[in-house]
C-alpha positions in Angstrom: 85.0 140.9 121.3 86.2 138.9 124.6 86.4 135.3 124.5 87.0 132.7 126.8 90.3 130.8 127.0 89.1 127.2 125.4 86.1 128.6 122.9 86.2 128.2 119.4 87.3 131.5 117.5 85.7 132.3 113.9 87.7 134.4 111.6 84.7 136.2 110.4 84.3 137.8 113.4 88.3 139.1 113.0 87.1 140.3 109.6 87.9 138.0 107.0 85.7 137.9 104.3 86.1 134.2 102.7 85.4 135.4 98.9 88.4 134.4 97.5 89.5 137.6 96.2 90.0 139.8 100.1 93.3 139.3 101.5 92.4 138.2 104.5 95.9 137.6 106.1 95.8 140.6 108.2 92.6 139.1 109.7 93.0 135.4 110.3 96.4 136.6 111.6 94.3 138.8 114.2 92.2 135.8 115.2 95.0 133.3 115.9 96.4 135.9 118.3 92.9 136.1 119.9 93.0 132.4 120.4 94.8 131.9 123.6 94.4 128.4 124.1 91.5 127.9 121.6 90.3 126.8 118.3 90.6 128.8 115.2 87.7 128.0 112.8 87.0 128.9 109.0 83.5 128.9 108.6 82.3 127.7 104.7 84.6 130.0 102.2 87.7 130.7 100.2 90.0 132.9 102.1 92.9 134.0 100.2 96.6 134.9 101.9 99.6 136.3 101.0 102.0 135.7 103.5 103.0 132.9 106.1 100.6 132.8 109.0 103.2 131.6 111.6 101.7 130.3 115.2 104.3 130.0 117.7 103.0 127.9 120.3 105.0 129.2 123.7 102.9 132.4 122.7 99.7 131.5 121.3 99.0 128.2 123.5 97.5 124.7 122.5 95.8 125.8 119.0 93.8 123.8 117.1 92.6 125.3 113.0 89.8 123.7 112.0 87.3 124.2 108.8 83.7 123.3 109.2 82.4 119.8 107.2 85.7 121.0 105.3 84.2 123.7 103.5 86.7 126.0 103.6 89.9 126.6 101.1 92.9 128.4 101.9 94.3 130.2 99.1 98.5 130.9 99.5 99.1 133.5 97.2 102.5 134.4 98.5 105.9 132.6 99.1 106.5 130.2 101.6 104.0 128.0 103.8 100.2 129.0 104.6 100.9 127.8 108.0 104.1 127.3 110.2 103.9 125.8 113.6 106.9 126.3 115.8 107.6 124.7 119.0 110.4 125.2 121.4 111.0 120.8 122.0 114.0 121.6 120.2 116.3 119.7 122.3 114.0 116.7 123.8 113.3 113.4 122.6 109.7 111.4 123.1 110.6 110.4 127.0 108.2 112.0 129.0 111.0 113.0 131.2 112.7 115.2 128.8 109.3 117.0 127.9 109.7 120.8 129.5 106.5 121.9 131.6 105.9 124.4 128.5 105.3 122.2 125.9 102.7 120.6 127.7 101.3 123.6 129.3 101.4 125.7 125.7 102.9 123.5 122.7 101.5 119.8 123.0 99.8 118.7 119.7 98.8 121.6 117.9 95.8 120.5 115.2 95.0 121.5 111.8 92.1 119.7 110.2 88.9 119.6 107.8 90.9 122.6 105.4 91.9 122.6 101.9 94.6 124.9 101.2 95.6 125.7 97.9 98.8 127.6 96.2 98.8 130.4 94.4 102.4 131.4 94.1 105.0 129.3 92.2 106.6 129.0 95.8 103.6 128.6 97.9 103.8 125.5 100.1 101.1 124.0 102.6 102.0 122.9 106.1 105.3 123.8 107.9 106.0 122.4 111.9 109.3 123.0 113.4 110.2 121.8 116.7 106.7 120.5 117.7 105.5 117.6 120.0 102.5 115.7 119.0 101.4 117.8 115.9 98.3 115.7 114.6 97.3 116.3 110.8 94.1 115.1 109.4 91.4 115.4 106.9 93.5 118.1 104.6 93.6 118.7 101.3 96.5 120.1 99.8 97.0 120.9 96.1 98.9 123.0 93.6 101.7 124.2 96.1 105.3 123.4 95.7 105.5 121.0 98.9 102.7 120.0 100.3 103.7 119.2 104.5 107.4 120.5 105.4 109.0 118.9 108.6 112.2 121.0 109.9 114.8 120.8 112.5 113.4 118.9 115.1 109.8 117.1 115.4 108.4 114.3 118.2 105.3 112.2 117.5 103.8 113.1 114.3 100.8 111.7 112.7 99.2 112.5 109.4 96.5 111.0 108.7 93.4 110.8 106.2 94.8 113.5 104.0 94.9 114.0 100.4 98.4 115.5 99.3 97.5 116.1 95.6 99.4 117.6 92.2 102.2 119.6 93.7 105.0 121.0 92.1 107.3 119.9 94.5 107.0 116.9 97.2 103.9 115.7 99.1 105.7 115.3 102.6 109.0 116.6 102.8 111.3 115.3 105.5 113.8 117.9 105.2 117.3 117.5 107.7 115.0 116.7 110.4 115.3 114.7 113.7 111.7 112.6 114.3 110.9 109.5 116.1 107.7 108.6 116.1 106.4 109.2 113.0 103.0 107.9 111.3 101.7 108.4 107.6 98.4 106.9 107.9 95.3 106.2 105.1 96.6 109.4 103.4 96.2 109.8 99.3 100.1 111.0 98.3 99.7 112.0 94.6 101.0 113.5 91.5 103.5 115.4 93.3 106.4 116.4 90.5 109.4 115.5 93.3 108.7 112.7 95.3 105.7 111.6 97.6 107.6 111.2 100.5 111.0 112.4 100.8 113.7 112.0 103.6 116.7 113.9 103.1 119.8 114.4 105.0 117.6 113.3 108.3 117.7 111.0 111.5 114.0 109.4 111.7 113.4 106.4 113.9 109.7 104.5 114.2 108.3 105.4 111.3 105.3 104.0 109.7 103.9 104.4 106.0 100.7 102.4 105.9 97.3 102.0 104.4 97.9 104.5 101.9 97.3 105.2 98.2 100.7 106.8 96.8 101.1 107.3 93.4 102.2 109.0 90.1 104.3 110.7 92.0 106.9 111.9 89.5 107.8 114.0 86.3 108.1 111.9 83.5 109.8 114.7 81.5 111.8 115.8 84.7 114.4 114.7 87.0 114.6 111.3 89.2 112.1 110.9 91.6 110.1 108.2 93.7 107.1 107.5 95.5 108.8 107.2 98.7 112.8 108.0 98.8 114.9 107.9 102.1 118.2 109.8 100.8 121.2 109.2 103.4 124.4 109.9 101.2 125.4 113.0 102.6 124.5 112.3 106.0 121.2 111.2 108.6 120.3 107.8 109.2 116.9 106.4 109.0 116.4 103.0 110.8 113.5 101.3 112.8 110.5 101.8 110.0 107.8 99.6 108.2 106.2 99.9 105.0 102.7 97.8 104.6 99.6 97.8 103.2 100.1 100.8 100.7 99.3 100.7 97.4 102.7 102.2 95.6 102.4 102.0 91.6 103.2 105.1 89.2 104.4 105.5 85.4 107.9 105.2 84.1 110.1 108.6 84.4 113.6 108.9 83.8 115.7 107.1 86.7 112.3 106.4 88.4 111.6 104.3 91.4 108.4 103.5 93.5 110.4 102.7 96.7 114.1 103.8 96.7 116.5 104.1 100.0 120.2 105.6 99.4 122.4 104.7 102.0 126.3 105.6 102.8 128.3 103.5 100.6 131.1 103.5 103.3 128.6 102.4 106.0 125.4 100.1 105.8 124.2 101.0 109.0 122.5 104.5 108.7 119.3 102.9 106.6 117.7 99.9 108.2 116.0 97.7 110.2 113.0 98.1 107.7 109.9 95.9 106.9 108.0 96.6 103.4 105.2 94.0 103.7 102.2 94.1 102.3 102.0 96.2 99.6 101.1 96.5 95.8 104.3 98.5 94.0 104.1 98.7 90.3 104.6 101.0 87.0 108.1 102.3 87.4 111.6 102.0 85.7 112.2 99.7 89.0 110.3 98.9 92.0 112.2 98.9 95.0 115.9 100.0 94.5 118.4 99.7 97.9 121.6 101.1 97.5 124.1 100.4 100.4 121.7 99.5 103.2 121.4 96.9 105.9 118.3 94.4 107.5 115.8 94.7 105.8 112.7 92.6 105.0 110.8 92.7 102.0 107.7 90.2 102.1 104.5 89.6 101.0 104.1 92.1 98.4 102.8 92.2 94.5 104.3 93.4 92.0 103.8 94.0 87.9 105.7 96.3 85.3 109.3 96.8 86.7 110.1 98.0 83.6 113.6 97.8 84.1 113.9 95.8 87.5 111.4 94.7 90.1 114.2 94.3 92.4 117.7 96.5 92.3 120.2 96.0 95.4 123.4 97.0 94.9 125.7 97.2 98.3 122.9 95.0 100.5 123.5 93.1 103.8 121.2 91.0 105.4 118.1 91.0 103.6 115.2 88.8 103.0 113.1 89.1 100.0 110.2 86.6 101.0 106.9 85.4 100.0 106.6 88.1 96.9 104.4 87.4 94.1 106.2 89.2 90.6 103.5 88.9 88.0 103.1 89.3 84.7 99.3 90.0 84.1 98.6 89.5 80.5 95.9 92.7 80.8 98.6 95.0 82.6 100.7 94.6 79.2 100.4 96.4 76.4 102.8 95.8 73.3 105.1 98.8 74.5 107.1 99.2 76.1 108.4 96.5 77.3 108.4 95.9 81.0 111.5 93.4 81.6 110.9 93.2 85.5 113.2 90.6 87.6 116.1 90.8 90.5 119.4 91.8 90.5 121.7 91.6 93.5 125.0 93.5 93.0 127.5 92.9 95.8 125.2 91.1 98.3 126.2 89.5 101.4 123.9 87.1 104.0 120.7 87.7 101.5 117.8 85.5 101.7 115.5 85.1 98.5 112.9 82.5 99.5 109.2 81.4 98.4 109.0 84.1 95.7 106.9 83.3 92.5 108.5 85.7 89.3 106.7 85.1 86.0 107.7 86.8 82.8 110.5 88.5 83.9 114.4 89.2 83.1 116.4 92.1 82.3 119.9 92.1 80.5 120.7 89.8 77.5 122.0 86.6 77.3 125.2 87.2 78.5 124.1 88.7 81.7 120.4 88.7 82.1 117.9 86.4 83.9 114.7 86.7 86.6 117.0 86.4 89.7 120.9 87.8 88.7 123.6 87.2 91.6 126.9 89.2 91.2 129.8 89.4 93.3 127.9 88.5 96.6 128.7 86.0 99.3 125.9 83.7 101.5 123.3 83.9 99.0 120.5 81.3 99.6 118.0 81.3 96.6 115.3 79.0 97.7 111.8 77.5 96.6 111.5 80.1 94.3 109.0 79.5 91.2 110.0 81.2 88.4 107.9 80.7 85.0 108.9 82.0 81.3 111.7 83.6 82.2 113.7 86.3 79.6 117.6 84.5 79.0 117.7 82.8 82.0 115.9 81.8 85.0 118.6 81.9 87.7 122.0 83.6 86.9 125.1 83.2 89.4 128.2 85.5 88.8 131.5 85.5 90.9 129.9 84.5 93.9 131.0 82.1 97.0 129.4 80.2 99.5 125.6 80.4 98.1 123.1 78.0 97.5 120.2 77.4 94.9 117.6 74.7 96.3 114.3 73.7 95.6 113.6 76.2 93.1 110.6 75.1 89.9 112.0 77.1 86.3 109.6 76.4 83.6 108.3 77.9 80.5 105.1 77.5 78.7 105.7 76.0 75.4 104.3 79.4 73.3 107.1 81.4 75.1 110.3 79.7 74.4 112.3 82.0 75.0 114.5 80.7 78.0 117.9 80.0 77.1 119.0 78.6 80.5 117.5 77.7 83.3 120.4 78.0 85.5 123.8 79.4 84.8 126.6 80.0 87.0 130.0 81.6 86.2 133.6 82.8 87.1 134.6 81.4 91.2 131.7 80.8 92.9 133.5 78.7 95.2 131.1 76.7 98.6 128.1 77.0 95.9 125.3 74.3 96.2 122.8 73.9 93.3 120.3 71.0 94.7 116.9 70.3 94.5 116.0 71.9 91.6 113.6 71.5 88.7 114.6 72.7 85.8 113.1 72.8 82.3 115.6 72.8 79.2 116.1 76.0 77.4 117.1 76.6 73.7 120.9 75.9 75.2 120.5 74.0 78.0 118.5 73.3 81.7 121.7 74.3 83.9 124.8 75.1 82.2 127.8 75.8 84.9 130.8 77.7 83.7 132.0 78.7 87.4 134.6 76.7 89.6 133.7 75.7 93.4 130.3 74.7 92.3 128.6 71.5 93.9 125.5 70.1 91.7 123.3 67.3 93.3 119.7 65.5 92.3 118.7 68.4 90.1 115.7 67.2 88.0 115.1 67.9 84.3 111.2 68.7 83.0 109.8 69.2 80.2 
């Protein structure tokens, strides 16, 4: 059968059957290389495959695949992904100047949409695209593979959007030692994936957004570490340039598990940041947002509950804000156990704003070190207008750090809690420190108790 370069190709007419049990490889293979700048589309069915369909695009032209009303499943029953794109924009970045004439004649924004595709194979993965400009992903579903959408070597302009990446063995979207810029998870349901939702590894990303989606449970609570969304730089990469907002992010506690975690180069703060996480709801982990070794970042404007270690752990952080954050302690989001201890702690901090934040209920350590907000070894740490209400140990803890300044903070307990020792406590050289402002309710041992040196206290006020 002849068709014209543009119409739509069905594989049923290559043969494919679409009864779940008919390898129909061989035949949906012969209809994408019938589809010379076309659209590929499965018809209502369950077409099973054993093998990687690859499409490159300098052969096969702009190609769209397409299911009808999303009635159609892909079944990967061998190893590797269903479908790889590959591109030849190996070499160019998003200027429209370095764009050769054959990606836009042959390669721009190749399509997959309305598909489910499900894995068969302990190894089977969904979506692969190498070297591609302007691939566009939407309105998939894709569950039970090992990773769900693969990005390799070199990607420009990406958007994924209004998909459901669902109970995979491995990670939802795997950024794997890529080079994007441009990137966009949109309105996408990221889900019990065993490894990670989203995972950047070893990569350089710039411009990338993660908003408006539901990602969650995304972990292996008998397993190794994992997190909703993790951006790993330790070996090498650098992600910069990215926002955060409007997700919900919440899961259950697993070993070393975080909702948001970023791992920068301990020897040099610059390859992760210039990041904004605004906006969202982040809950149920062993911490919440964990930023090791990174650099400008924002986080503002965000709920969160059940930290059940920290809400908040920075170790190695310059120039941060943590703004406007409500850290709550539901009463119906509690059961008796386990205990969810919640809180900040700032190891090694410098130029760090914590401002406006309301933290109820919260405070891990013991009363030696432990409090809602604990400040070690930093330098030009302002902690300001913060409310902070029943507080375990202490409400504000300062350790062996210069040049800082608590103001205008509220540190109260209900009388049924009582279990605030101090409200304020400062120790070892904490030399240019200013603790003004502030009103603070007596613990068991006392409303501010200073052990430090280099300490300035003025027109703090005592409540009951």
């Amino acid at each position: 059968m002849e068709y014209e370069i543009g119409y739509a190709i069905n594989v049923k007419d290559f043969g494919a059957k679409g009864d779940g049990k008919t390898d129909d490889t061989r035949a949906i293979a012969a209809a994408i290389s019938g589809a010379t700048d076309g659209l590929v589309e499965f018809p209502r069915g369950t077409y099973r495959i054993t093998k990687t369909l690859e499409i490159d695009l300098s052969l096969k032209g702009t190609l769209g695949l397409s299911g009808r009303g999303a009635s159609a499943s892909i079944i990967m029953a061998g190893e590797g992904p269903a479908f790889r794109f590959i591109g030849s924009h190996d070499k160019g970045s998003a200027l429209p100047a370095s764009v050769m004439q054959l990606t836009w004649d042959k390669e721009r924004m190749p399509l997959i949409d309305a598909l489910e595709i499900i894995g068969d194979h302990v190894n089977a993965d969904g979506i692969e695209l190498k070297n591609t400009l302007m691939p566009t992903l939407r309105a998939l579903l894709i569950r039970n593979v090992r990773n769900g959408i693969h990005l390799t070597s070199r990607n420009r302009n990406v958007l994924i959007d209004a998909c459901h990446v669902y109970n995979n063995s491995g990670i939802g979207i795997f950024l794997d030692q890529v080079n994007i810029h441009q990137f966009i998870i949109s309105d996408s349901h990221i889900s019990y994936c065993k490894k990670g939702g989203i995972k950047v590894i070893n990569s350089e990303i710039r411009n990338f957004q993660i908003t408006g989606n539901d990602i969650e449970y995304n972990c292996d609570p008998e397993g190794l570490p994992s997190a909703d969304i993790l951006v790993d730089c330790i070996q090498s990469g650098s992600v910069r340039e990215g926002t955060i907002s409007g997700n919900t992010i919440q899961a259950i506690p697993s070993p070393g598990g975080a909702n948001i975690r970023f791992l920068g180069l301990n020897s040099n703060l610059d390859k992760i940041g210039l990041w904004s996480i605004t906006g969202n709801h982040i809950s149920n982990q062993e911490v919440n947002i964990h930023l090791e070794n990174t650099r400008g970042i924002s986080i503002t404007g965000n709920t969160f509950i059940r930290g059940y270690n920290h809400h908040l752990l920075i170790n190695n952080g310059r120039n941060l804000i943590v703004n406007g954050n409500v850290f709550d302690h539901n009463e119906d989001y509690f059961p008796s156990e386990p205990r969810a201890y919640g809180g900040i702690l700032l190891n090694d901090g410098e130029n760090v704003i914590l401002s406006d934040n309301i933290i109820d209920g919260s405070g891990n350590g013991g009363e030696d070190v432990g409090a809602a907000i604990v400040v070690k070894d930093s330098r030009e740490i302002s902690i300001n207008a913060c409310q902070i209400k029943n507080p375990n140990f202490n409400g504000i803890q300062i350790e062996r750090s210069t040049n800082s300044q608590i103001m205008n903070c509220i540190i109260s307990e209900n009388a049924k809690n009582n279990g605030m020792l101090r409200g304020i406590t400062l120790g070892g050289v904490c030399t240019g420190t200013l603790v003004k402002d502030n009103s603070v309710a007596k613990g068991k041992q006392a409303g501010i108790s200073n052990y430090a040196t280099g300490v300035l206290m003025k027109e703090n006020i005592s409540i009951d």
